[in-house]
C-alpha positions in Angstrom: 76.3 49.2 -17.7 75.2 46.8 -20.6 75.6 48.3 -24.1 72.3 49.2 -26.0 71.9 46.9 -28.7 69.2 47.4 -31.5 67.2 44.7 -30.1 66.8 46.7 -27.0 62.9 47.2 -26.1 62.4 50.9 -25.3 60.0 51.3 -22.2 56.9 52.1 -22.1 53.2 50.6 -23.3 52.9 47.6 -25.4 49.9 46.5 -27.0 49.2 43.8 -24.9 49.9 45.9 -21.9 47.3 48.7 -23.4 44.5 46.4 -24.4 44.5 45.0 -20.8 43.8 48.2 -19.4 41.2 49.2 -22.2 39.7 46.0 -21.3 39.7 46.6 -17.5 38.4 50.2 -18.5 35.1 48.8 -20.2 34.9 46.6 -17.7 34.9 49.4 -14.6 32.5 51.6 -17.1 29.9 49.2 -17.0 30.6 48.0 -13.5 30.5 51.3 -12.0 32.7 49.8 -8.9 35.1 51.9 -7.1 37.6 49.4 -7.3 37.5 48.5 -10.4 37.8 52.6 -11.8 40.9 53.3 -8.8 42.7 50.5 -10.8 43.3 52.0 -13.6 44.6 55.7 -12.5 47.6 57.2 -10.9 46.7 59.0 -7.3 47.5 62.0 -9.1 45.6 61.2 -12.5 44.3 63.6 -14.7 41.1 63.0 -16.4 40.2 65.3 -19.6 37.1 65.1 -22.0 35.8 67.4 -24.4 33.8 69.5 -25.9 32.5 69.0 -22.4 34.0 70.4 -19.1 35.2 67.5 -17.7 38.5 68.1 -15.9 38.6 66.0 -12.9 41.9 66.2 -11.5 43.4 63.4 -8.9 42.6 59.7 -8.3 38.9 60.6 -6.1 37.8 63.4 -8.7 37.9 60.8 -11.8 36.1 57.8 -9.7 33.5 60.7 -7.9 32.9 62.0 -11.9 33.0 59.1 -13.5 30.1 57.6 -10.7 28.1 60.4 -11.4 27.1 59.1 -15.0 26.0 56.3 -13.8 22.2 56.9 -14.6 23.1 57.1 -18.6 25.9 54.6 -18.3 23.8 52.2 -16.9 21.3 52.3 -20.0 23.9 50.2 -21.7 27.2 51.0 -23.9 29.3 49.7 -26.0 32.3 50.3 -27.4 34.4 49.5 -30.2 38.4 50.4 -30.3 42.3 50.2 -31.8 45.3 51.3 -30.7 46.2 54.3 -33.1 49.7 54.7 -31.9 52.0 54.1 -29.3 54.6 56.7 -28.5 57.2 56.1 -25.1 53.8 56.2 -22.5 51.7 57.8 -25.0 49.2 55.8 -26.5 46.4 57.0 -28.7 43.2 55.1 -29.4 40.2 55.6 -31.1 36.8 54.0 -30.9 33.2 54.1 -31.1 30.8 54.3 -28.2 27.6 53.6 -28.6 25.2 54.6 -25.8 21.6 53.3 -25.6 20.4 56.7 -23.8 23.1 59.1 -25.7 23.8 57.5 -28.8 26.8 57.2 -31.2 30.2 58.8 -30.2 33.3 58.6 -32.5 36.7 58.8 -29.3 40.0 59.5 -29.6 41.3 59.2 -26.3 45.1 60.0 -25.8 46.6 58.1 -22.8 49.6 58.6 -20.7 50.9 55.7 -18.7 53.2 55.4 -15.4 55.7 52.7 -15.2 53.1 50.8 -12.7 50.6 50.3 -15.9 48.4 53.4 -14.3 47.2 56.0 -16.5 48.5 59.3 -15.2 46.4 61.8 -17.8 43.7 60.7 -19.9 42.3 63.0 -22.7 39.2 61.9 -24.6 37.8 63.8 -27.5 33.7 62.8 -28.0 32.5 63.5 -31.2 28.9 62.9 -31.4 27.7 60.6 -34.9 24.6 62.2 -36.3 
């Protein structure tokens, strides 16, 4: 066994590892492609958003609900973000979407990843910019 030393890099998230899949998130939001959402989620994901009732639970729920917006994702969207915080395989980040059929939405999305780079729970708070 190899003595921790305070160079040690705890595991976990790093910001490049988290903007990659915030990137490939945007990417399956506006593509809409199976594919493309399965990528990013454990089998056993969680998927969270409120005020609304969202609660898809499991790899098909979150790819079935997320298709399912398609008609006012498709409008166009975009969205701005940061990385608030990154804690073990918590990460916290917080954006603006802007929707051309909704409109403006401040996020705070709190993401949990696996050591395989796939979110396991995802819980998105949608605050909508009057």
């Amino acid at each position: 066994m190899t003595p921790a030393t305070a160079d040690a890099v705890p595991p976990g998230p790093t910001t490049a590892s988290v903007t990659r899949w915030v990137e490939d998130y945007v990417k399956a939001w506006k593509s809409n492609a199976r594919a493309d959402i399965e990528s990013l989620f454990t089998d056993d994901a969680e998927y969270h958003e409120s005020p609304y009732d969202t609660d898809w639970i499991g790899r098909e729920a979150i790819i079935e609900g997320w298709r399912s917006r398609w008609d006012w994702q498709s409008g166009g969207w975009e969205f701005e973000w940061s990385i608030a915080a990154i804690d073990g395989w918590d990460v916290v980040i917080t954006g603006i979407g802007r929707y051309a059929k909704l409109g403006d939405f401040d996020n705070r999305w709190t993401v949990t990843f696996e050591e395989s780079g796939r979110c396991s729970r995802f819980v998105m708070v949608n605050t909508e910019r009057s």
